[in-house]
C-alpha atoms as one frame of an Amber mdcrd trajectory, in Angstrom:
protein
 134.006 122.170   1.590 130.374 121.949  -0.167 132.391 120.306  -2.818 133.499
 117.278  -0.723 130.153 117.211   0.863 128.751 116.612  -2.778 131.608 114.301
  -2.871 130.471 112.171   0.347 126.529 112.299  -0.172 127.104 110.525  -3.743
 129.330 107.825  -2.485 126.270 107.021   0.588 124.060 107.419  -2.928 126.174
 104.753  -4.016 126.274 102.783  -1.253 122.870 102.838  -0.268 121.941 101.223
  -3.831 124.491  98.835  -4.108 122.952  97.298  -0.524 119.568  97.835  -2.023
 120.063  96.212  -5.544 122.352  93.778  -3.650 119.090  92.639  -1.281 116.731
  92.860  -4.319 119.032  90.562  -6.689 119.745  87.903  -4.578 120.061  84.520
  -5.304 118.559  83.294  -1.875 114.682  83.202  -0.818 113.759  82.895   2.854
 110.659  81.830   3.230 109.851  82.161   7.431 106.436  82.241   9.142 105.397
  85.550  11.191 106.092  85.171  14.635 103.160  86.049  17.065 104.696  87.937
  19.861 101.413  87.256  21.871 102.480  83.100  22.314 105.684  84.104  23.020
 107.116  83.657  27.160 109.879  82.705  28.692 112.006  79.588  26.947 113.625
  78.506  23.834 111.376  78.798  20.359 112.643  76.942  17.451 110.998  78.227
  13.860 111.185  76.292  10.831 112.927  78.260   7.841 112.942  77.171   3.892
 115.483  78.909   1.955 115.843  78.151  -1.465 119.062  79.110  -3.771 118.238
  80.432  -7.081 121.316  81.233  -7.935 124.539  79.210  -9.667 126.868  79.525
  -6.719 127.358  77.921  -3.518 125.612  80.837  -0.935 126.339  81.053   3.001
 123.057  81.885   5.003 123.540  82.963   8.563 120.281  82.833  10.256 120.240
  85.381  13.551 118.102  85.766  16.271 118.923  88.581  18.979 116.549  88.974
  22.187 117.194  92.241  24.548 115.404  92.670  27.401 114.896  95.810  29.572
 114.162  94.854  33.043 113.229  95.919  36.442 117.292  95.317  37.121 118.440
  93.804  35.062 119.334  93.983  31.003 119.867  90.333  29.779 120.379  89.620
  26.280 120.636  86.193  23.851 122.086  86.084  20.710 121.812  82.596  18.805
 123.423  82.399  15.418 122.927  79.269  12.918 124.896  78.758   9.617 124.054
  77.117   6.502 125.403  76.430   3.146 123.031  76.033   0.429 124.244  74.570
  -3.112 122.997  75.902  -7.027 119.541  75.056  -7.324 118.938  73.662  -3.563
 116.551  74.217  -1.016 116.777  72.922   2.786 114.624  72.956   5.964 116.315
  75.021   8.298 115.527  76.830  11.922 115.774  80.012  13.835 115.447  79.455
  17.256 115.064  82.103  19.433 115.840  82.144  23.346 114.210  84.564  25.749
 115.682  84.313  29.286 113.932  84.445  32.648 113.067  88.274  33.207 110.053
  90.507  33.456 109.401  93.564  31.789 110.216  94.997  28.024 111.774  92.240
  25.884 112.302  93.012  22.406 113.560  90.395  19.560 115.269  90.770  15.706
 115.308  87.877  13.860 118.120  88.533  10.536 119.079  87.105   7.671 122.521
  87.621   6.313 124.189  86.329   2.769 127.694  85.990   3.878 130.958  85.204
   2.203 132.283  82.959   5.252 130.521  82.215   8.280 133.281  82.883  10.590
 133.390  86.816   9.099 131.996  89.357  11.487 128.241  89.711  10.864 127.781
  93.344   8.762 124.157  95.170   8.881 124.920  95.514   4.827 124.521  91.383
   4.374 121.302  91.582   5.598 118.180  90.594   3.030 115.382  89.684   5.298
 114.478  90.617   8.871 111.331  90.958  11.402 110.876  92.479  14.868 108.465
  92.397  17.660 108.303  93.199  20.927 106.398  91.080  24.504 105.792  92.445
  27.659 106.300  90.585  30.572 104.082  91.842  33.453 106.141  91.559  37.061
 104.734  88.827  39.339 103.029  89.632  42.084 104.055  86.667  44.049 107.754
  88.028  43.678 107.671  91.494  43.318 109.179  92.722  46.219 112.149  90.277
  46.197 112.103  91.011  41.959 112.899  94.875  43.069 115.433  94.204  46.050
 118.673  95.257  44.874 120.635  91.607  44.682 124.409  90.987  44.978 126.211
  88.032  43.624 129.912  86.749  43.960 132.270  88.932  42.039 131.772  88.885
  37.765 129.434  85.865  38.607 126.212  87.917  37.537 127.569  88.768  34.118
 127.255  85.300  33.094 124.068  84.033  31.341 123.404  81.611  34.218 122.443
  84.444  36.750 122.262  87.230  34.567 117.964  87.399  34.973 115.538  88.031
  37.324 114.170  83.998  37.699 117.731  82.641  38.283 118.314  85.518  41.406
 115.189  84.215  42.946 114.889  81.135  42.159 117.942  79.768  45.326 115.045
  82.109  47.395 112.246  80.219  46.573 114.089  76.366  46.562 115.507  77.115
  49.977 111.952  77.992  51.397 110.741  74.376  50.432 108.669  75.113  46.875
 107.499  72.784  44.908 108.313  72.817  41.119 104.444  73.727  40.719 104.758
  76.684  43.514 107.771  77.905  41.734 105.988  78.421  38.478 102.479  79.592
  39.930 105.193  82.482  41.898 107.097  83.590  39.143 104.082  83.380  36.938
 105.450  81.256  34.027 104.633  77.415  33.205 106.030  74.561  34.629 108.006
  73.169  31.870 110.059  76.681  32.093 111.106  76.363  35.662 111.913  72.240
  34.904 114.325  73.161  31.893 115.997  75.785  33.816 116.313  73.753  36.829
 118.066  70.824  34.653 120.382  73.437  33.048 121.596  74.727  36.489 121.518
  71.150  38.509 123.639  70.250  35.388 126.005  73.606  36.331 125.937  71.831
  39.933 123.828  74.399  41.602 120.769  72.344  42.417 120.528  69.048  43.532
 117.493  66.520  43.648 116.954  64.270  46.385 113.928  62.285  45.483 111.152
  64.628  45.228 112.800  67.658  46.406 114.886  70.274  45.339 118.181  70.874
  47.386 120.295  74.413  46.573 124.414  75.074  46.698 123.474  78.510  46.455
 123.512  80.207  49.636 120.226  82.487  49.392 120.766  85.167  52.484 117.387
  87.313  52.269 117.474  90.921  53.258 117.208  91.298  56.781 119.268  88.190
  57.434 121.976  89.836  55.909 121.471  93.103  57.666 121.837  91.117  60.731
 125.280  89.106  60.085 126.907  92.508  58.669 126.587  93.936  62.339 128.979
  90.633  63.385 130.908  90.695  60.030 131.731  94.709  61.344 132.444  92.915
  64.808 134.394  90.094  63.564 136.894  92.735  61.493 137.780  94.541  64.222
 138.938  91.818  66.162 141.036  90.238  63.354 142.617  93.559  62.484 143.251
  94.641  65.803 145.423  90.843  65.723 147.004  91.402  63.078 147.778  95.064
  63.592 149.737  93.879  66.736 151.474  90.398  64.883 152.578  92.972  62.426
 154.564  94.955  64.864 155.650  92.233  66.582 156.661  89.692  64.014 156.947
  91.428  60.892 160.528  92.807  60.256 161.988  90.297  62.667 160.598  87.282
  60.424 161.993  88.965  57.458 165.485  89.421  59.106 165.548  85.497  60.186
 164.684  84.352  56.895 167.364  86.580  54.879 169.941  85.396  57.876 168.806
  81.428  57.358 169.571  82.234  53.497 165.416  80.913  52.997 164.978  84.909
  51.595 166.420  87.133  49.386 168.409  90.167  50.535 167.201  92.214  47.745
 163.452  93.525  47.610 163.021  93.898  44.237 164.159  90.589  43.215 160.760
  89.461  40.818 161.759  86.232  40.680 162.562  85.688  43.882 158.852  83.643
  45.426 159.173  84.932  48.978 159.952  88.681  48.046 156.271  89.596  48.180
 157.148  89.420  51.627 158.780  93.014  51.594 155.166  94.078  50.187 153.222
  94.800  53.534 149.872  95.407  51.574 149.321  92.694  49.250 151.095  90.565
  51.534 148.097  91.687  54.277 145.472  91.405  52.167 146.167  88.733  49.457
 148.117  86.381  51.806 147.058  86.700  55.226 143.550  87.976  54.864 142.334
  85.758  52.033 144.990  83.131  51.402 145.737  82.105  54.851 142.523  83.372
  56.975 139.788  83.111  54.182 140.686  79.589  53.361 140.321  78.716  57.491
 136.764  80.350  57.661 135.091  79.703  54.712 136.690  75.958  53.851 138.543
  75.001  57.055 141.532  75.211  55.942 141.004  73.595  52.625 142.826  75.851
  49.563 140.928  78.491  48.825 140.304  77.621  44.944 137.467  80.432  43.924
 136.920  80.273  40.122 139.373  77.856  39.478 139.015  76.004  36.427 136.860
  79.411  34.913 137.902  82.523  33.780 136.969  85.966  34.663 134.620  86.090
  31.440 133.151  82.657  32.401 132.916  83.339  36.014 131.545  79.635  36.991
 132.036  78.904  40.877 128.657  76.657  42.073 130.740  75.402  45.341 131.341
  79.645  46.560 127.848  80.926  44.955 125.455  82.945  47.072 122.984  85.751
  46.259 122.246  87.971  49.242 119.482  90.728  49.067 119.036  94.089  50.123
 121.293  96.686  50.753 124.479  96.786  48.243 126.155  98.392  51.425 125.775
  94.454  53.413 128.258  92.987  51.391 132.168  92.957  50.946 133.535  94.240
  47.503 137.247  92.700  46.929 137.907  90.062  44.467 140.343  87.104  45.343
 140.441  84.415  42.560 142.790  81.129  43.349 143.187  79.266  39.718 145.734
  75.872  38.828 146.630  75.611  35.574 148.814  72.454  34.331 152.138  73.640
  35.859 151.292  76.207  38.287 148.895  78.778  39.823 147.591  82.302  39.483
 146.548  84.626  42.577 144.494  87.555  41.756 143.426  90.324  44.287 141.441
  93.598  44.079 140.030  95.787  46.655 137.213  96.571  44.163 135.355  94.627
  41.864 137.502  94.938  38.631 136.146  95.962  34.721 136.828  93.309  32.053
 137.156  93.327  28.687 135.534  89.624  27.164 135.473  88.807  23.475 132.072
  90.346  21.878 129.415  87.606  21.707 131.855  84.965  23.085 129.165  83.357
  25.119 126.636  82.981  22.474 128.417  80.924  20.268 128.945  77.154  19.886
 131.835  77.263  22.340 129.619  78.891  25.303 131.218  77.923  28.478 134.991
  77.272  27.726 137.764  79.422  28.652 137.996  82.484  26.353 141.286  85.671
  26.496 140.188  88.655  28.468 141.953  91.636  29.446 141.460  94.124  32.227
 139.921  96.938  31.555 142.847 100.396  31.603 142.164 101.815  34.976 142.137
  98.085  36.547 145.564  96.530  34.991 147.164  94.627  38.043 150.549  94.793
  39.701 152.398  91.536  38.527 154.590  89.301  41.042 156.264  85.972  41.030
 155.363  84.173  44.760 155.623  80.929  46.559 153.340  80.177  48.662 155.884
  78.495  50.741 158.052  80.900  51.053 155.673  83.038  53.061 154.046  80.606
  55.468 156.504  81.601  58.247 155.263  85.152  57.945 151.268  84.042  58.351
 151.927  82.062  60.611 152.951  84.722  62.997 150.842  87.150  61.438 147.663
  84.798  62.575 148.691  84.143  66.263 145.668  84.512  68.428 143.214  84.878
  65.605 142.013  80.734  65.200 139.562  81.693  68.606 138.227  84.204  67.024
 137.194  82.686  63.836 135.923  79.634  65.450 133.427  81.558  67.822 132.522
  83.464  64.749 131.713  81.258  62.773 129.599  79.845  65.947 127.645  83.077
  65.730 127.540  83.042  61.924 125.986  79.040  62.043 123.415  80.365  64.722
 121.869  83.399  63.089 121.876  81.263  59.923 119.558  78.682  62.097 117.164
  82.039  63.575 116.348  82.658  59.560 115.434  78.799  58.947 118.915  78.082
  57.434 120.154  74.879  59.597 123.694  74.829  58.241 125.959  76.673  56.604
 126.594  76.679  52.963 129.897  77.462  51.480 128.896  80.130  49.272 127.054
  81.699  52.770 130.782  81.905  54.441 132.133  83.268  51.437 129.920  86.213
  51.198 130.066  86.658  55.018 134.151  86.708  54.304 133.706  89.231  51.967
 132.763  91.422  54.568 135.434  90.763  56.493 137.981  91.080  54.443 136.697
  94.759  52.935 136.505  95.853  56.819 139.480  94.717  58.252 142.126  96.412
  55.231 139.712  99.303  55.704 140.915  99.207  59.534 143.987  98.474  58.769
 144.773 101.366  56.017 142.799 103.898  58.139 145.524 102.965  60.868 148.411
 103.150  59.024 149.348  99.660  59.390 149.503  99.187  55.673 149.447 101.894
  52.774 147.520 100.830  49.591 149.711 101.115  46.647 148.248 103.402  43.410
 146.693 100.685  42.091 145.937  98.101  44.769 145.153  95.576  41.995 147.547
  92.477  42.041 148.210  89.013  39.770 150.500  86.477  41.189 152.002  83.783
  39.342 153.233  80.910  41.207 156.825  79.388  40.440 156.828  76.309  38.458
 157.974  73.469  40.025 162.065  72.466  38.841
């Protein structure tokens, strides 16, 4: 054993070095100015860089800046990554440009240099010849605070994404709903003006701000904490009644539907036929709470009656839904926690549906590179792989249509209530992403109601993907 330890220490020995003669003999000079973490605040820093190639071979430089933060909530990071080639003999002006996002407390930055074989190789800590570090502090505003260290919720995977993944983009819909000025905004969150204007053209450019003229106009519904305190009471309300509805179509209508569709030849006979787009309908739960609950019902209250297209043309990595988006403070315990995503591709349609806000695996530093933004391959994380089913919509509209008898009465008064509590807390209409969140609510209650009454038993995994049938 002491032998191969010998064996092992030598070859780090080695290793060690090889790194170290490899950094020392290089062909490439970097020549960077210091940066002085005391000018540095929120915003996007560019720094001129010379490097000059000594050497007789064409040499790859990747230039790397990487900016954590440690917040009050929240942990943002920004990675931005340039690439250069420099020829025998050449030297060029380059830049590392460093981004530190909208959030207060600890931020610290790395700025790297790697000599690289191939820019598109994965980045190794061994390539690296030249770095520097620092660290800023960014003292909590006192304007803010309190809303800064209310626990916020967002619409499901939405807060992963770099667009509302800091403390200035969570209360910034707060503070452009209450009537601020770009100057008031800046003077609150304690940063400069040309901050808050960059960010705002970045997100009206996402379509969640507007400008009409002089003022600022928000699609996301901001629903501050006691508001939403409030509306949960009638979200708990509004649940019952819907369940209690549906608890009774279900008995009523349920098997008998089934039996006149199989006898009109519109359904299969056979219950596990996959391919088969109306055979979901032998699946009380998803058929409850993908289809009636959020397909059929969810689309009536939050759109009216419009599909229900939630993070359609995004991904789950990419989460990008301006017309749905809402951030509603306070208590985690106010808002719903299923996920229903609606998304058309060129042929046909996905349904996803989770009672709980699912774990996803995204491609590491996917949204820091020059693709940011487009659609990327994810996978679920183990625990949260779906059930998979083939549907047609269709095919089941008989079913919620009896499953929803007596229930349009209910929604509309509802949503009466909803419109004039949002008027008591200076909101005077509804926006989408408000219903939405309200929904959420809704929908978590009522399959709680529901399951606790035995009406419908949730499978192991109540996690679901539909794929709709092409068209033939």
């Amino acid at each position: 054993m002491r032998k191969f330890r010998i064996i092992i220490v030598s070859v780090l020995v080695i290793l060690l070095c090889s790194t170290l003669n490899a950094q020392e003999n290089s062909d490439i000079q970097i020549i960077v100015p210091k940066i002085d973490a005391g000018k540095l605040r929120w915003g996007s820093y560019n720094f001129p860089v010379t490097i000059i190639n000594t050497g007789e071979y064409l040499k790859y430089v990747s230039v790397v800046c990487d900016v954590k933060c440690q917040g009050v909530q929240l942990y943002p990071e920004r990675k931005v990554v340039r690439n250069y080639a420099v020829y025998p003999g050449d030297t060029i002006k380059a830049e590392a440009t460093m981004m530190i996002p909208g959030n207060y407390g600890d931020i610290n930055y790395e700025l790297k240099f790697y000599e690289v074989v191939d820019t598109l190789d994965q980045l190794l800590e061994s390539q690296v010849f030249q770095k520097q570090a620092g660290a800023i502090k960014v003292p909590l505003a006192k304007g803010i605070a309190a809303l800064v260290q209310t626990p916020m919720t967002l619409p499901p995977l939405v807060g992963r994404h770099i667009d509302f993944d800091n403390d200035f983009s969570r209360v910034l819909p707060f503070l452009v709903s209450d009537g601020k000025s770009l100057t008031q905004i800046a003077e609150l969150t304690g940063c400069d003006t040309t901050f808050v204007s960059t960010e705002l053209q970045y997100l009206i450019s996402r379509g969640y701000y507007q400008r009409e003229g002089e003022r600022l106009l928000t699609s996301v519904a901001a629903i501050k904490a006691d508001e939403a305190t409030e509306e949960k009471k009638l979200a708990n309300t509004l649940a019952e009644q819907v369940a209690a509805k549906l608890a009774e179509n279900f008995a009523a209508y349920y098997r008998p539907v089934i039996d006149s569709l199989v006898k009109a030849g519109s359904l299969t006979g056979d219950s596990n036929s996959f391919f088969d787009g109306g055979a979901i309908l032998y699946k009380p739960y998803p058929l409850m709470t993908t289809f009636s609950i959020w397909y059929d019902l969810g689309s009536t209250f939050i759109l009216d009656n419009a599909p229900l297209y939630i993070l359609d043309g995004s991904d789950f990595c990419n989460a990008y839904e301006p017309t749905f988006m809402y951030v509603a403070a306070g208590s985690p315990e106010n808002n719903g926690h299923e996920l229903f995503a609606f998304m058309r591709n060129y042929r046909s349609y996905q349904i996803f549906y989770s009672d709980t806000i699912p774990k996803i695996i995204c491609p590491e530093g996917f949204m820091f590179n020059p693709q940011m933004g487009m659609n990327v391959t994810w996978e679920y994380e183990q625990p949260y792989y779906p059930e998979w089913f083939m549907v047609d919509t269709a095919a089941v509209r008989t079913a919620l249509n009896h499953l929803r008898i007596g229930i349009d009465p209910i929604l509309k008064n509802a949503l009466d209530k909803l419109t004039s509590l949002g008027k008591k807390y200076n909101q005077p209409f509804l926006l989408t992403g408000h219903r939405y969140w309200f929904w959420n609510n809704v929908a978590t209650s009522v399959r709680d109601i529901l399951v606790s009454k035995g009406v419908i038993t949730p499978p192991r995994k109540p996690q679901f993907r539909f794929d709709g049938l092409a068209p033939k």
